[in-house]
N, C-alpha and C positions, 0 to 999 in steps of 0.2 A: 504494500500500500504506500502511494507518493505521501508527502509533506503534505499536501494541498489535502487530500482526501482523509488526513485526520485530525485537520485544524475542527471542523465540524463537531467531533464528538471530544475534541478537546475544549471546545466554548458551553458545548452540554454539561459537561465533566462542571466545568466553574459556573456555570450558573443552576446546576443542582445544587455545588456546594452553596453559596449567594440563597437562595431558596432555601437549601436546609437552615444556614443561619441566620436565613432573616427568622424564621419557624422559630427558633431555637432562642433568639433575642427577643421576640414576641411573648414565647409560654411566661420568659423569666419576666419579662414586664407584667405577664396577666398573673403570674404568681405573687410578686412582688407587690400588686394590688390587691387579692386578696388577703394575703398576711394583713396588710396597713388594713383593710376593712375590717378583719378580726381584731386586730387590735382594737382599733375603734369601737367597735360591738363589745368586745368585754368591756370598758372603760365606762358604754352603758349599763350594761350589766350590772356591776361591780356598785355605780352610784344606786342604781336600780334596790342591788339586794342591802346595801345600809338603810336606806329609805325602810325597807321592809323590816330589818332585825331592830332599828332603834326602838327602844322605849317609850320615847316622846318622840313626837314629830319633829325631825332634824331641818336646821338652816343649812343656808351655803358653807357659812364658816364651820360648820362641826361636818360635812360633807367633805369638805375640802381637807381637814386635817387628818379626818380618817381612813378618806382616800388615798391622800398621797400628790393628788392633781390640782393643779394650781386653782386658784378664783373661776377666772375667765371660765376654762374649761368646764368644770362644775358648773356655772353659769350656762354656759350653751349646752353642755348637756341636759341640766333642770329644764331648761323651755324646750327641748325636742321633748321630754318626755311627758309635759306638761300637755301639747300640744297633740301626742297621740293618745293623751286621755289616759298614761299610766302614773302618773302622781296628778294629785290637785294641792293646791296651796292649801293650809289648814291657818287657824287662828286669825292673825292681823293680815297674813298673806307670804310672810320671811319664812315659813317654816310648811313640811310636804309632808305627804301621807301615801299612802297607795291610791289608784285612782280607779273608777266602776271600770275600765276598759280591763283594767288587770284583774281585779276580783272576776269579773264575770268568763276571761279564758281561762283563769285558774279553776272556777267553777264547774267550765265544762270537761278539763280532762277530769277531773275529779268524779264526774257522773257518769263519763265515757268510759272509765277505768274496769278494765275485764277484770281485774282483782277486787276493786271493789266492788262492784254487782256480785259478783260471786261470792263475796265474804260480808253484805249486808244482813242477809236473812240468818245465818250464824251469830252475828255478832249481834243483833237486835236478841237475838236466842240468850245469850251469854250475858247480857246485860242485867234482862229479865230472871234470870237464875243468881244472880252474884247480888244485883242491887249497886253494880260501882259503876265507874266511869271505862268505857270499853275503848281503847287505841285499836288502831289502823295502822301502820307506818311500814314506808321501802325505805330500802339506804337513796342515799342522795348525797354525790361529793363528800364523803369522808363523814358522814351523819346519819341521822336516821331523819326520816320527816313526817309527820303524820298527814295522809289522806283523809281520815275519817276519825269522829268520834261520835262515843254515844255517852249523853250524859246519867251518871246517877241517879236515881228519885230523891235521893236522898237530900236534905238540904244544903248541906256541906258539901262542896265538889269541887274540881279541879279547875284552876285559872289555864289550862292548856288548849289552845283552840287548831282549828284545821290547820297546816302550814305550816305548825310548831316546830321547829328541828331541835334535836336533844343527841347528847352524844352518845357515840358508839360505846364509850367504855364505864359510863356510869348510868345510862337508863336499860331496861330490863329491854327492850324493842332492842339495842345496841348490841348488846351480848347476845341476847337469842339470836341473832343475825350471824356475830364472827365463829357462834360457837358449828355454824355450819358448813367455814371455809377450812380450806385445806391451811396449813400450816405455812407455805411458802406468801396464799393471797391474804391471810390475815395478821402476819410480821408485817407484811408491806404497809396496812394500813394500820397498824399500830405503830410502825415509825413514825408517820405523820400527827398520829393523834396527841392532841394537844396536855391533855389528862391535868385539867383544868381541874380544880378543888371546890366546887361548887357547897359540901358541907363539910363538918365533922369526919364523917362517915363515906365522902368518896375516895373510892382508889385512885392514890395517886403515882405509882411504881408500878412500871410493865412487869413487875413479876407477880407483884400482888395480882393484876390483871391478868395473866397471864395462866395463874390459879384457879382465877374465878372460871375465869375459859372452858379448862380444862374438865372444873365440876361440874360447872352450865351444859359441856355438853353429852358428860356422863348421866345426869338428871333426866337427860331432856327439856329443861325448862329453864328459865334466868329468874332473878331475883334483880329489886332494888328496894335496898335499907337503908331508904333518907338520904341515897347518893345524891339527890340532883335539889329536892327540895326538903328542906325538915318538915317530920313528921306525917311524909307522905311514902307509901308503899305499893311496889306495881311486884305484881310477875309477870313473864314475858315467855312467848313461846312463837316458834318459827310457822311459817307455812312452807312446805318445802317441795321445790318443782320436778322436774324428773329427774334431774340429778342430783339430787339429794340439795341441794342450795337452798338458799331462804328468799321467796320471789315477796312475801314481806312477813310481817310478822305482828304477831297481836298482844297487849296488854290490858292486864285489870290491875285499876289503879282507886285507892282507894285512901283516906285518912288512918296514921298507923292506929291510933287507937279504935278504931272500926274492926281492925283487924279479926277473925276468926279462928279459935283455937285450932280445930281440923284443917290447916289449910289445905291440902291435899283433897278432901272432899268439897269442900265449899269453892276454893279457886282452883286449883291446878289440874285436876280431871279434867271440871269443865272446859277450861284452858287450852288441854290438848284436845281434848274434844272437837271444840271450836274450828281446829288450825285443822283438823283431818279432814272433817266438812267443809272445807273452804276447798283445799286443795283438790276433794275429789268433785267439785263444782268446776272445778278449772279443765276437769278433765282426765279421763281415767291413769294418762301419762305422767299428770302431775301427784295420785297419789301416793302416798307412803305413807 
């Protein structure tokens, strides 16, 4: 073949390559966008879920320090999210709350929830048999969160509402949870966890926890003894999917002095009870 006759697929040859890395400069620019809009999106997020754990309805300035993110940016974040109707201004108008746009999506995964349809008609069962306050909760990010509750008849009951999140390693929903992972996935996430001192009486030492684990899930069931609030007591037990994991997990929570000598018959039969009928609701694969 002459000179002449392979300049042709020599100009092909470079303008594939010219193509592949225009291709190739392009993804990294569409990638390099995405990340920056991730980032972005957590930063709402992030102001998002302080708005939601505060105790009082938070300003800019206690947003901005607990963030991390300057004024300004707080600023423009609060009116985007003001704006799609997930915070409203509360008080004189300095200070934000959750907004109906968020309540009402949270509402409907909530209703939408194949665990909880599945685990309502139990858990109304369980409540009616105990007399207490009946939890709902999945893990979520290093926590447990509750989807549902049912309150006590009783006059006394629990300041805990739907949304609540409580830790893995001092509420009974928490342990009934790790005590169903393997040993490698529940180091993991006891590395992270915080093991935060909420009373007297919480564990505060991965080994102490570590213990509790170990008995939670020789028992079959979790305990909490005024770990997270004084003078309040939950047991805790998994609902477990086909592979033996906890897809979430139920608690009866009560005032300690309520407390019933038999606990075993009064709570924890039921208890397991509860989580068998749930899971065989889910489906015959998720019984055990």
């Amino acid at each position: 073949m002459s000179n002449s006759d392979s300049k042709p697929s020599s100009v092909a040859n470079q303008t594939g390559e010219t193509v592949a890395s225009n291709a190739t400069n392009a993804a990294g620019a569409a990638d390099a966008k995405t990340v920056a809009g991730a980032a972005a999106f957590s930063k709402f997020i992030a102001v998002l879920q302080l708005v939601a754990d505060a105790q009082t309805p938070p300003n800019v300035a206690k947003l901005s320090a607990a963030s991390g993110y300057p004024r300004p940016t707080v600023h423009r974040i609060v009116a985007a999210l003001q704006a799609e109707g997930l915070i409203v201004a509360t008080g004189s108008g300095n200070t934000f709350g959750l907004g109906p746009r968020l309540v009402n999506l949270a509402s409907r995964s909530w209703e939408r929830s194949d665990l909880r349809l599945a685990a309502v008609d139990a858990l109304m069962e369980l409540r009616d048999v105990t007399s207490e306050t009946i939890h709902l909760a999945v893990p979520s990010q290093g926590e447990m969160v509750y989807i549902e509750k049912l309150e006590s008849p009783h006059a006394v009951r629990m300041a805990s509402r739907i949304g609540t999140r409580v830790s893995l390693t001092s509420s009974s929903v928490g342990k009934a949870y790790l005590a169903t992972l393997g040993v490698t996935e529940r180091e993991a996430l006891l590395k992270d966890a915080p093991l935060q001192r909420f009373t007297e009486h919480t564990l505060t030492t991965l080994d102490a926890v570590r213990h509790e684990l170990v008995v939670t899930e020789q028992r079959g069931y979790a305990e909490d003894r005024e770990e997270n609030e004084i003078a309040i007591s939950c047991y805790g037990a998994a609902i477990r999917g086909a592979d033996g994991r906890a897809v979430g997990c139920v608690s009866i929570s009560m005032p300690t002095f309520r407390l019933q000598r038999d606990a075993r018959a009064c709570y924890i039969e039921p208890l397991l009870a509860a989580c068998r009928n749930i899971a065989a609701r889910l489906g015959p694969a998720s019984e055990r």
